[in-house]
KOLNU-466957 format. One record per residue (C-alpha): x, y, z; residue in three letters. Coordinates in steps of 0.02 Angstrom, whole numbers, padded with zeros to 5 digits, always signed. Each point is the difference from the previous one (the first is absolute). Layout:
BEGIN
PT X Y Z ALA
...
//
This chain:
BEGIN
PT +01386 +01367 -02104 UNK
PT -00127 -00120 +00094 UNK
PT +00141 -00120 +00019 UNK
PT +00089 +00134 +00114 UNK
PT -00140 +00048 +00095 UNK
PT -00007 -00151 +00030 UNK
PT +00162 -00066 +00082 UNK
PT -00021 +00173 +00114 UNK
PT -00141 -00041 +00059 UNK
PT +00070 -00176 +00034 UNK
PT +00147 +00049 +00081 UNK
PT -00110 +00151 +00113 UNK
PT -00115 -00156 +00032 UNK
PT +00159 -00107 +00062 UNK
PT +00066 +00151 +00085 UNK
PT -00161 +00009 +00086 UNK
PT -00023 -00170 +00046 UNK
PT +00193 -00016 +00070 UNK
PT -00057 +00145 +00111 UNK
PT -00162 -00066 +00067 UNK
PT +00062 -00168 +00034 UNK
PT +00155 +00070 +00085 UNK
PT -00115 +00112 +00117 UNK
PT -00105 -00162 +00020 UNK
PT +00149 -00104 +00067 UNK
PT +00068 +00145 +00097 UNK
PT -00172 +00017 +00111 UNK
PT +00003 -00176 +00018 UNK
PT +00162 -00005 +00064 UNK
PT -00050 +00148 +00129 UNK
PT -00131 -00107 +00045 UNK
PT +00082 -00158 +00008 UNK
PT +00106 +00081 +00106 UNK
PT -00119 +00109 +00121 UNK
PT -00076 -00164 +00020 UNK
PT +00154 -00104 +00075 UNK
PT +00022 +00148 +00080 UNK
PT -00165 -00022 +00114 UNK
PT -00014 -00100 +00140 UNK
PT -00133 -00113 -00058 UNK
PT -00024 -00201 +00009 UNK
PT +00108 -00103 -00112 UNK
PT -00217 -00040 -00084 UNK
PT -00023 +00178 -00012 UNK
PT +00154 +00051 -00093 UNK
PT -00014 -00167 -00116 UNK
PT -00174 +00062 -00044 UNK
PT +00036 +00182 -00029 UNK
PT +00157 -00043 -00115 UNK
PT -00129 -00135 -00105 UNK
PT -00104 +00141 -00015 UNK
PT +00106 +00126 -00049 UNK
PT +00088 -00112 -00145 UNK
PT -00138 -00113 -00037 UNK
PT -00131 +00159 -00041 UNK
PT +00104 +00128 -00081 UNK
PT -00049 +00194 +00038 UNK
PT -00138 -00065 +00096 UNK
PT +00104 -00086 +00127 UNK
PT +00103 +00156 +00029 UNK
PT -00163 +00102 +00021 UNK
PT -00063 -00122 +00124 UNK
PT +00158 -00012 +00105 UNK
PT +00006 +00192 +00003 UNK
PT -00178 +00044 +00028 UNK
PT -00058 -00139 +00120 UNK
PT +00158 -00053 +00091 UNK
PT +00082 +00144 +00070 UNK
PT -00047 +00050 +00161 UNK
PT -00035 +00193 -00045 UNK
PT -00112 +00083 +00085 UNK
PT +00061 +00205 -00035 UNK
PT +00141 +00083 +00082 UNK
PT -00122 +00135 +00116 UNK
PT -00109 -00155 +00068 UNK
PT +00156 -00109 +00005 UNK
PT +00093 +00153 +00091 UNK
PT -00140 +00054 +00123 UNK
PT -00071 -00201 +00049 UNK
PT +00151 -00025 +00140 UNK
PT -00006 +00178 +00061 UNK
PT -00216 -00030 +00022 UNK
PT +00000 -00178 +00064 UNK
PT +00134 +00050 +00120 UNK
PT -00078 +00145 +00074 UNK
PT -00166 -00107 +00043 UNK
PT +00091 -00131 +00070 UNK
PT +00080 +00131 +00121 UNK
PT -00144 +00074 +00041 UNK
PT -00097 -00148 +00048 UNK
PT +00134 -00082 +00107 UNK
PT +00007 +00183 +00093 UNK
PT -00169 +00016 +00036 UNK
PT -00075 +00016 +00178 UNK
PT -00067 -00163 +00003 UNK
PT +00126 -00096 -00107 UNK
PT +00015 -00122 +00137 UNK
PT -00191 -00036 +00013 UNK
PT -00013 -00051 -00178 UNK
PT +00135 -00120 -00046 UNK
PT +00011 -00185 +00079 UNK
PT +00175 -00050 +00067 UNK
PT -00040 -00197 +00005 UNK
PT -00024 -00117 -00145 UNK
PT -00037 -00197 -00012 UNK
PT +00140 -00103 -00049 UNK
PT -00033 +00007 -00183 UNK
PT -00044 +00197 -00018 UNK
PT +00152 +00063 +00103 UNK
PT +00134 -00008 -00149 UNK
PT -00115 +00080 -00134 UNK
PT -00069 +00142 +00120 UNK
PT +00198 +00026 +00048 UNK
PT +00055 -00017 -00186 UNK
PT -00139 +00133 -00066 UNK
PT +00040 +00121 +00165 UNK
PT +00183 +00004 -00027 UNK
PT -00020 +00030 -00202 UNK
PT -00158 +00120 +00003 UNK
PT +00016 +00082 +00164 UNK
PT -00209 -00043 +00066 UNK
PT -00016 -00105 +00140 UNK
PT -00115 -00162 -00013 UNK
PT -00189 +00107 +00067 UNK
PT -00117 -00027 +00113 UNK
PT -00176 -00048 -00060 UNK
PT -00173 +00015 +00117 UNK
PT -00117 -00097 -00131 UNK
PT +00020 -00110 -00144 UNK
PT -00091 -00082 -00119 UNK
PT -00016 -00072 -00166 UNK
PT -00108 +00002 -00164 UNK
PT -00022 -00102 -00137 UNK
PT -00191 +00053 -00076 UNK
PT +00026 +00192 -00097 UNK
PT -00161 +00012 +00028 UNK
PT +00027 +00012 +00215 UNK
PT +00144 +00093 -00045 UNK
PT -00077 +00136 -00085 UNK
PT -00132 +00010 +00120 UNK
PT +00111 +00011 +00139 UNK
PT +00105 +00126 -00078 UNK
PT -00155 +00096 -00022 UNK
PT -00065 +00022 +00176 UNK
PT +00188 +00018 +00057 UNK
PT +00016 +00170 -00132 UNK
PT -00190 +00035 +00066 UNK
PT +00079 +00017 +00173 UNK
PT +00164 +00085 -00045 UNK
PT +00038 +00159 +00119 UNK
PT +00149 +00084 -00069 UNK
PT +00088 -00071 -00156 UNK
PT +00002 -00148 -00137 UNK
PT +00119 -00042 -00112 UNK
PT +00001 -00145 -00119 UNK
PT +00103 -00074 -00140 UNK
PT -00018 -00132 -00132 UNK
PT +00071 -00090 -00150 UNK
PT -00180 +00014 -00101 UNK
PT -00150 +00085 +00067 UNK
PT -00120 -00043 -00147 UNK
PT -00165 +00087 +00012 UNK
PT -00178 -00104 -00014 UNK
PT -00090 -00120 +00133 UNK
PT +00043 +00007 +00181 UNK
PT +00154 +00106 -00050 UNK
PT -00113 +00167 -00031 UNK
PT -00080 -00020 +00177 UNK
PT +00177 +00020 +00080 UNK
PT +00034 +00168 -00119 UNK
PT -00198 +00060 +00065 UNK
PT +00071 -00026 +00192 UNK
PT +00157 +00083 -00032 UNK
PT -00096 +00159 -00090 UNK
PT -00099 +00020 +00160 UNK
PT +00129 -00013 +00118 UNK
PT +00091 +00127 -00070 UNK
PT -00145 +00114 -00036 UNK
PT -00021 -00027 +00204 UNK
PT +00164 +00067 +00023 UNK
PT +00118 -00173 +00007 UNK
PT +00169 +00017 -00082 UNK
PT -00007 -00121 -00148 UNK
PT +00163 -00048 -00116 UNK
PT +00001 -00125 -00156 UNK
PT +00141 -00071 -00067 UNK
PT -00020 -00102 -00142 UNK
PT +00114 -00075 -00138 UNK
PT +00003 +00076 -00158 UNK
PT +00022 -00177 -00116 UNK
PT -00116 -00098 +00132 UNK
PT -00149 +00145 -00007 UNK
PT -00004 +00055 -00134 UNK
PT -00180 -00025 -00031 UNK
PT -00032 +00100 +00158 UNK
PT +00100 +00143 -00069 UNK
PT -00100 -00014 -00151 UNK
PT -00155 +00009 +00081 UNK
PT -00108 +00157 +00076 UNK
PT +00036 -00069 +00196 UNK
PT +00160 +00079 +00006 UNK
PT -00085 +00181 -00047 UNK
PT -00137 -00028 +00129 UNK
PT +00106 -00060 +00140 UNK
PT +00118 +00147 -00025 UNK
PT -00143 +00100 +00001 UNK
PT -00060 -00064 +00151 UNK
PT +00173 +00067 +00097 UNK
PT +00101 -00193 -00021 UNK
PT +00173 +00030 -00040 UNK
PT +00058 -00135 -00139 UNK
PT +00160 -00041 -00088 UNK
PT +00044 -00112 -00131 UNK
PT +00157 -00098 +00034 UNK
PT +00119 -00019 -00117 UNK
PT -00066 +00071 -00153 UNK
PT +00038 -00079 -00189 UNK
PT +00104 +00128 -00078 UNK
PT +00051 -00048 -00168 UNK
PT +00129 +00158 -00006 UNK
PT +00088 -00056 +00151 UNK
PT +00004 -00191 -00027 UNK
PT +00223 +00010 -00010 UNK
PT -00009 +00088 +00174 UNK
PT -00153 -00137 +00084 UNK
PT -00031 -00171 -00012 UNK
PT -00183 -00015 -00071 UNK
PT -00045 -00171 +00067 UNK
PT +00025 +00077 +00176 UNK
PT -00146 -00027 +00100 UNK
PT -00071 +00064 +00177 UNK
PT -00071 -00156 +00048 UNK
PT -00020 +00024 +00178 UNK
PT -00204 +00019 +00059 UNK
PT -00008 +00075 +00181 UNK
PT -00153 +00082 +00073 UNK
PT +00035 +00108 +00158 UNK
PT -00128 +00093 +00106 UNK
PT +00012 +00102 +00141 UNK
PT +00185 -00074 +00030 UNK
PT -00070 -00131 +00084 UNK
PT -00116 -00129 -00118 UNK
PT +00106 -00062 -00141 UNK
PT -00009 -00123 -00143 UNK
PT +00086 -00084 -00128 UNK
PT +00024 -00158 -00090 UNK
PT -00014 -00058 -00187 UNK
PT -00179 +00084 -00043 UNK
PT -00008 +00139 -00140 UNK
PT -00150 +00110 +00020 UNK
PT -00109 -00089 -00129 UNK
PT -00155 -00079 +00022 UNK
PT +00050 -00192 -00040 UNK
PT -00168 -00052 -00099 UNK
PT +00058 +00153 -00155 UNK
PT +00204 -00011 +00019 UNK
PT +00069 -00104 -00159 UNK
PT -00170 -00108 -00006 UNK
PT +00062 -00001 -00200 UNK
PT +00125 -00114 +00014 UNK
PT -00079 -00157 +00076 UNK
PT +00100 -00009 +00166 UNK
PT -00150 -00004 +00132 UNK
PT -00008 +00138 +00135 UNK
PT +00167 +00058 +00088 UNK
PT +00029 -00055 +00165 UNK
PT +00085 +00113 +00113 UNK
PT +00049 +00025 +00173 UNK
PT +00018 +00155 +00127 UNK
PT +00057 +00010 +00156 UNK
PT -00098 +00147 +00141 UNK
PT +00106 +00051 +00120 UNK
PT -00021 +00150 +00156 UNK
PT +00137 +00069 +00098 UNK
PT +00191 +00060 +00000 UNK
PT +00018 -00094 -00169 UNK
PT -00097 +00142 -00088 UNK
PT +00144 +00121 +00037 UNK
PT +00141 -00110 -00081 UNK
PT -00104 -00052 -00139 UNK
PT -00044 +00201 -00012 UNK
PT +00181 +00031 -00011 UNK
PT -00003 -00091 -00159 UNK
PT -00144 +00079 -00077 UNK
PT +00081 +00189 +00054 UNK
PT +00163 -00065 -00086 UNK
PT -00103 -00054 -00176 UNK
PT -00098 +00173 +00029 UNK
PT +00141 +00134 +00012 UNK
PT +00084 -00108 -00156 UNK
PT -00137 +00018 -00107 UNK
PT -00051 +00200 +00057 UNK
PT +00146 +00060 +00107 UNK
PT -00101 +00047 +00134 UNK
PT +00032 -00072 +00193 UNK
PT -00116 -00093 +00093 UNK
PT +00013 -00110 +00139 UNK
PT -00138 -00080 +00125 UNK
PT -00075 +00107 +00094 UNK
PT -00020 -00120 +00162 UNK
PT -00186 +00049 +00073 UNK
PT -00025 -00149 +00091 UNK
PT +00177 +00000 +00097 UNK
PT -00104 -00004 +00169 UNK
PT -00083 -00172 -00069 UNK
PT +00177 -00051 -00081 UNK
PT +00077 +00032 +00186 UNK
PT -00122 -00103 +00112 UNK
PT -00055 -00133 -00106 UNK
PT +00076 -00149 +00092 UNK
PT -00070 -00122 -00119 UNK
PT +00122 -00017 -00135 UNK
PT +00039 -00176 -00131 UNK
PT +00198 -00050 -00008 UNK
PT +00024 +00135 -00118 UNK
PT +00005 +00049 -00205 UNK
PT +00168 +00019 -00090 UNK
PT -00045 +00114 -00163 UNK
PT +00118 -00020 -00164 UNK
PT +00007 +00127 -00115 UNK
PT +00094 -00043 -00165 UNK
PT +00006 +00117 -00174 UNK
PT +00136 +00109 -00079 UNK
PT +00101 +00078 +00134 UNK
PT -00068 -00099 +00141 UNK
PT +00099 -00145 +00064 UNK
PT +00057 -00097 -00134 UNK
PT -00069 -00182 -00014 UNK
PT -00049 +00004 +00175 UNK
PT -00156 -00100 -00045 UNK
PT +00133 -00128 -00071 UNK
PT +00098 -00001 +00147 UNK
PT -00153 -00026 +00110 UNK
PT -00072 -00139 -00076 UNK
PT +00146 -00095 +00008 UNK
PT +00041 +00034 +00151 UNK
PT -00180 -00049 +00049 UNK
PT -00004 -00179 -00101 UNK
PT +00195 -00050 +00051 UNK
PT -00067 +00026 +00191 UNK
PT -00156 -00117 -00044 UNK
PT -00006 -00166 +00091 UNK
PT -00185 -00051 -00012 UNK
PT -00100 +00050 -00139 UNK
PT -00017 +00156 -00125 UNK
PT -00151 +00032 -00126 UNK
PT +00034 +00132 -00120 UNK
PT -00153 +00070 -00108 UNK
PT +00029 +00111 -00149 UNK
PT -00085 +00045 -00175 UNK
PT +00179 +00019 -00077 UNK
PT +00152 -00117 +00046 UNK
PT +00176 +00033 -00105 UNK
PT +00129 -00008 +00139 UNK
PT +00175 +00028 +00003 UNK
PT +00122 -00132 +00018 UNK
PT +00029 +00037 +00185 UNK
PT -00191 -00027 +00036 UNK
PT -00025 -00142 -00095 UNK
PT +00165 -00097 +00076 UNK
PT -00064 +00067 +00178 UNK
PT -00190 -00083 -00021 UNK
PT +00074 -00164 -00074 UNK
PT +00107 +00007 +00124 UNK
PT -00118 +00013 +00152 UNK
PT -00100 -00161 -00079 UNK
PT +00148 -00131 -00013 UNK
PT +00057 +00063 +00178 UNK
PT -00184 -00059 +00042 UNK
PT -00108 +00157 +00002 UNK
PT -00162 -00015 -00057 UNK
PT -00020 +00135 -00143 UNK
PT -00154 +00045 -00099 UNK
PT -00016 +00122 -00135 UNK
PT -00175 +00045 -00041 UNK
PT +00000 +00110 -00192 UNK
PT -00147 +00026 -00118 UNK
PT -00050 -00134 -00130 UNK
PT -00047 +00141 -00114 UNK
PT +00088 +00150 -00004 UNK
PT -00002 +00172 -00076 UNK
PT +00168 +00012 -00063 UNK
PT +00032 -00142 -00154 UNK
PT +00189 +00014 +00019 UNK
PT +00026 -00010 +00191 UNK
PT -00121 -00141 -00005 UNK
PT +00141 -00088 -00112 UNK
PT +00151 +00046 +00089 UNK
PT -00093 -00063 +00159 UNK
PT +00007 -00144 -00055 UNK
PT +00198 -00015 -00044 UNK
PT +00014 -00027 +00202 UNK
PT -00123 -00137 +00024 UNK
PT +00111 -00143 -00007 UNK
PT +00116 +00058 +00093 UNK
PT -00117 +00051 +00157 UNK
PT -00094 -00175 -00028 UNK
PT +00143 -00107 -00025 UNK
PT +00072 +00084 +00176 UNK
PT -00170 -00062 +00096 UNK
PT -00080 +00187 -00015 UNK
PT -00184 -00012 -00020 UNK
PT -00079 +00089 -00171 UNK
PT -00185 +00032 +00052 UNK
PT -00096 +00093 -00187 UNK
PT -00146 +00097 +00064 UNK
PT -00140 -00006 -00117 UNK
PT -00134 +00107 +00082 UNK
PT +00052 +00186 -00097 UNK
PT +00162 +00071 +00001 UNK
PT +00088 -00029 +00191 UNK
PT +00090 +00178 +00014 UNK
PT +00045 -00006 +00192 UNK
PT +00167 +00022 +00030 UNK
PT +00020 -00102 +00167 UNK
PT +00155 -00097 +00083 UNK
PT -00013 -00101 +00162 UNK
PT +00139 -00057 +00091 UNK
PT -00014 -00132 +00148 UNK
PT -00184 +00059 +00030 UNK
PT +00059 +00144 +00087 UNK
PT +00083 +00117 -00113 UNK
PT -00092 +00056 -00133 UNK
PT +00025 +00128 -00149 UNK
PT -00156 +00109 -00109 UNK
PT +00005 +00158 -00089 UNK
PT +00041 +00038 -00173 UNK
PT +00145 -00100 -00093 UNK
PT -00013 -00143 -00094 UNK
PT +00153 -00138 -00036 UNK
PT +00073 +00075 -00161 UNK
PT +00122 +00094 -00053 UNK
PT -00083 +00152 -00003 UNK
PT -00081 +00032 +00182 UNK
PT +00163 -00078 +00065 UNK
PT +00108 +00126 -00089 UNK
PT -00091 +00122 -00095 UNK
PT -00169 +00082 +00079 UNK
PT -00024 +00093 +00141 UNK
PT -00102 -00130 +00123 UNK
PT -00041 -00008 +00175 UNK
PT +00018 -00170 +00092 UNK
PT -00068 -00028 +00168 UNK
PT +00106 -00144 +00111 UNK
PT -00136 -00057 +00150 UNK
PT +00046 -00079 +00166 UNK
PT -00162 -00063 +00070 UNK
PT -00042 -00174 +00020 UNK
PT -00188 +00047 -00016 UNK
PT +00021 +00074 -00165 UNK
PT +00111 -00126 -00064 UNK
PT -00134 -00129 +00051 UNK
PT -00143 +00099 -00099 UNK
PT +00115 +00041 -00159 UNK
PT +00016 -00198 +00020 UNK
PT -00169 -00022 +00004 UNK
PT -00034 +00091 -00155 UNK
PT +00152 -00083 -00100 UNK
PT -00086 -00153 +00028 UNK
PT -00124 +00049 -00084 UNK
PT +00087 +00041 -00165 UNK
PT +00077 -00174 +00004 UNK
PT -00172 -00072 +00011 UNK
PT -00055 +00091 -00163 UNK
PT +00167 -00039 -00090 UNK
PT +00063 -00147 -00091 UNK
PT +00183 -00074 +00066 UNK
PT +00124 -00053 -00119 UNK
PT +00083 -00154 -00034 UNK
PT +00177 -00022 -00032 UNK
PT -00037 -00158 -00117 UNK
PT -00148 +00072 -00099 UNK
PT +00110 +00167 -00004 UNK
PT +00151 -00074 -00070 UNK
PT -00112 -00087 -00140 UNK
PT -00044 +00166 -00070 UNK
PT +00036 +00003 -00194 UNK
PT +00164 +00055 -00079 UNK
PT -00051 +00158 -00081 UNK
PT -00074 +00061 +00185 UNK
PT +00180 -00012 +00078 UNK
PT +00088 +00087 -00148 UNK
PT -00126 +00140 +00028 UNK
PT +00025 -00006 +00163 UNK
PT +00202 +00034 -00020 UNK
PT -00016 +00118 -00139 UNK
PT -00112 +00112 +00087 UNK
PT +00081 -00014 +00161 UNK
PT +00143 +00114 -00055 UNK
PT -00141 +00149 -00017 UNK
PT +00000 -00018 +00174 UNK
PT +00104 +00159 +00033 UNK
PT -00158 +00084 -00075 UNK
PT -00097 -00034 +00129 UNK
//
């Protein structure tokens, strides 16, 4: 009797097993095949297809959860209509031809014709310009620029954690909006979460400030949105006129991640005033109505000042990138920007994973006799990145690129010069995931007098870094390079 309850169960057991492992192979078939399919690099789809048959179940959970592009059909639906509908409106606009610049240098002209042609914005027209690299003069800036705010504010940002200098920015926003000043928040929901956690977001709605959380974690709805999406973009807008942005979060630098032994952050943001604040609001109205479904746009109260001010820099090409904006347009610009190089380029980012393209175009400026540095933390906060980064360095050095390791806290400016005249800030760093994945906001500059001061301040960095050596590189041990390889095909992951 055992005997033959036995061999049933066996054979329901085998019947069982036959099932799941023909499922198993079916999906990774599918997958196999949806990832052919794609038009990735020939790196990327190596990687993915390791991953997917060297980690079973996992690999297929990956692929589905963190490489397609999903971002839900009523946001994916409703992002051309939106983005469209600003771009009209601000090229119709009474003094459309006030605010954008028709002349370029040499350098700028095929980006700012490149971005126009596939976004539809016009390089704009900027009255003053300047840059920061202490938080500290940041915040307090910021602060006496909400302080003075007439009419509106609006700000968004990747993290917003609250503590430090941080709280004094929420304590100016409460009081301009209890004097009557328009105040929006837009916030990530991954990035601040410990704001959303805390009792700021119940006094500052009190307090009249409107504030949404972008891109919420939904655990029921992670088959219709990718979950590592991530509104990365930080843009502070006042009075459509004063505007900033650059790679700051809203944290006060001596609390964020002290834990992990990195040093301080070091950031930089970029103030602007003028006609830029209306292309750059366009963006943030876009982001808004996606989130809420309610239309704004810039409400233009200093068009008189816009209209006369004569004094105006070259001009300010903004790129917008993220689901449903223009695909890879980042990508495109960057190489347009380092194939056109015929001097020098210094690049300066916290995370560095590029594609194939990139990489071939920055060796490629060096052995054609371009002088290329690439500043990038010594420490960083991500373990893995920190070993794919690596996977590129002979490469770059054995083309004649120069590897400068900043030691002085974790470098997270994301900064490109070209030919000191061209010069690119904002949000996006040199991986995979800012190039093709997040919503961003670049800024392409083309003033010789900011070039020379973003110069300046890259110096700097290379004076507190440590350059690399192509011999003492290539005598790094065995087991460093096979770790190097192995965990360079993760690098879709990032």
């Amino acid at each position: 009797m055992l005997k033959n309850y036995y061999n049933k169960f066996m054979k329901f057991y085998e019947i069982i097993n036959t099932l799941i492992l023909f499922v198993y192979w079916i999906l990774v078939g599918l997958v196999t095949l949806r990832i052919l399919m794609k038009k990735k690099s020939i790196s990327s789809t190596t990687s993915w297809l390791l991953i997917v048959y060297i980690l079973p179940i996992i690999g297929i959970l990956f692929y589905i959860f963190l490489s397609e592009l999903n971002v839900g059909k009523k946001r994916t639906s409703n992002l051309y209509k939106i983005w469209l509908y600003g771009v009209n409106w601000i090229n119709n606009i009474d003094c459309n031809k006030t605010i954008f610049n028709n002349k370029n240098s040499y350098i700028a002209t095929s980006i700012f014709k490149l971005c126009k042609n596939i976004q539809g914005i016009p390089g704009t027209k900027v009255h003053k310009l300047k840059i920061f690299t202490s938080t500290n003069n940041i915040i307090k800036k910021l602060i006496r620029d909400i302080s003075s705010a007439k009419n509106n504010i609006e700000i968004m940002f990747y993290i917003w954690q609250p503590g430090g200098i941080a709280d004094k920015v929420a304590e100016a926003l409460i009081i301009a909006s209890c004097q009557g000043i328009h105040c929006r928040l837009m916030l990530d929901s991954a990035g601040s979460s410990i704001f959303f956690r805390s009792p700021w977001v119940k006094i500052m709605k009190d307090a009249g400030i409107e504030i949404v959380e972008t891109l919420k974690i939904n655990i029921l709805k992670i088959f219709l949105r990718r979950i590592d999406l991530r509104q990365h973009r930080k843009i502070i807008i006042i009075d459509n006129y004063i505007t900033y942005t650059g790679s700051m979060n809203l944290v006060d630098p001596k609390l964020f991640k002290r834990n992990i032994g990195i040093g301080e952050w070091i950031d930089l943001m970029v103030r602007m005033e003028g006609p830029i604040a209306i292309s750059i609001g366009i963006i943030y109205a876009c982001d808004w109505e996606l989130e809420t479904g309610k239309k704004i746009l810039p409400n233009i109260s200093n068009k008189n000042k816009i209209s006369h001010n004569k004094k105006y820099l070259n001009g300010v090409q903004i790129i917008a990138s993220g689901p449903g904006f223009s695909k890879d347009i980042i990508h495109q610009v960057l190489l347009t920007a380092i194939y056109s190089a015929t001097k020098k380029i210094n690049i300066t980012t916290p995370y560095f994973v590029p594609s194939d393209d990139l990489l071939n175009a920055i060796c490629s400026a060096a052995k054609r006799g371009v002088k290329v540095n690439i500043i990038i933390p010594y420490y960083n906060d991500s373990i893995l990145v920190n070993w794919v980064s690596k996977y590129f360095f002979t490469d770059l050095l054995s083309s004649g690129v120069n590897i400068y390791q900043f030691k002085k806290g974790l470098l997270h400016t994301k900064s490109i010069l070209i030919d000191h005249q061209l010069s690119f800030v904002g949000t996006a760093n040199l991986d995979m995931r800012s190039l093709w994945l997040n919503f961003e906001i670049t800024l392409a500059i083309d003033d010789s007098n900011f070039s020379k001061n973003l110069s300046n301040i890259q110096k700097e960095y290379i004076k507190l870094s440590k350059k690399l050596k192509l011999k003492k590189w290539d005598k790094r041990s065995y087991w460093y390079k096979l770790m190097e390889r192995l965990l360079f095909f993760f690098h879709p992951l990032l």
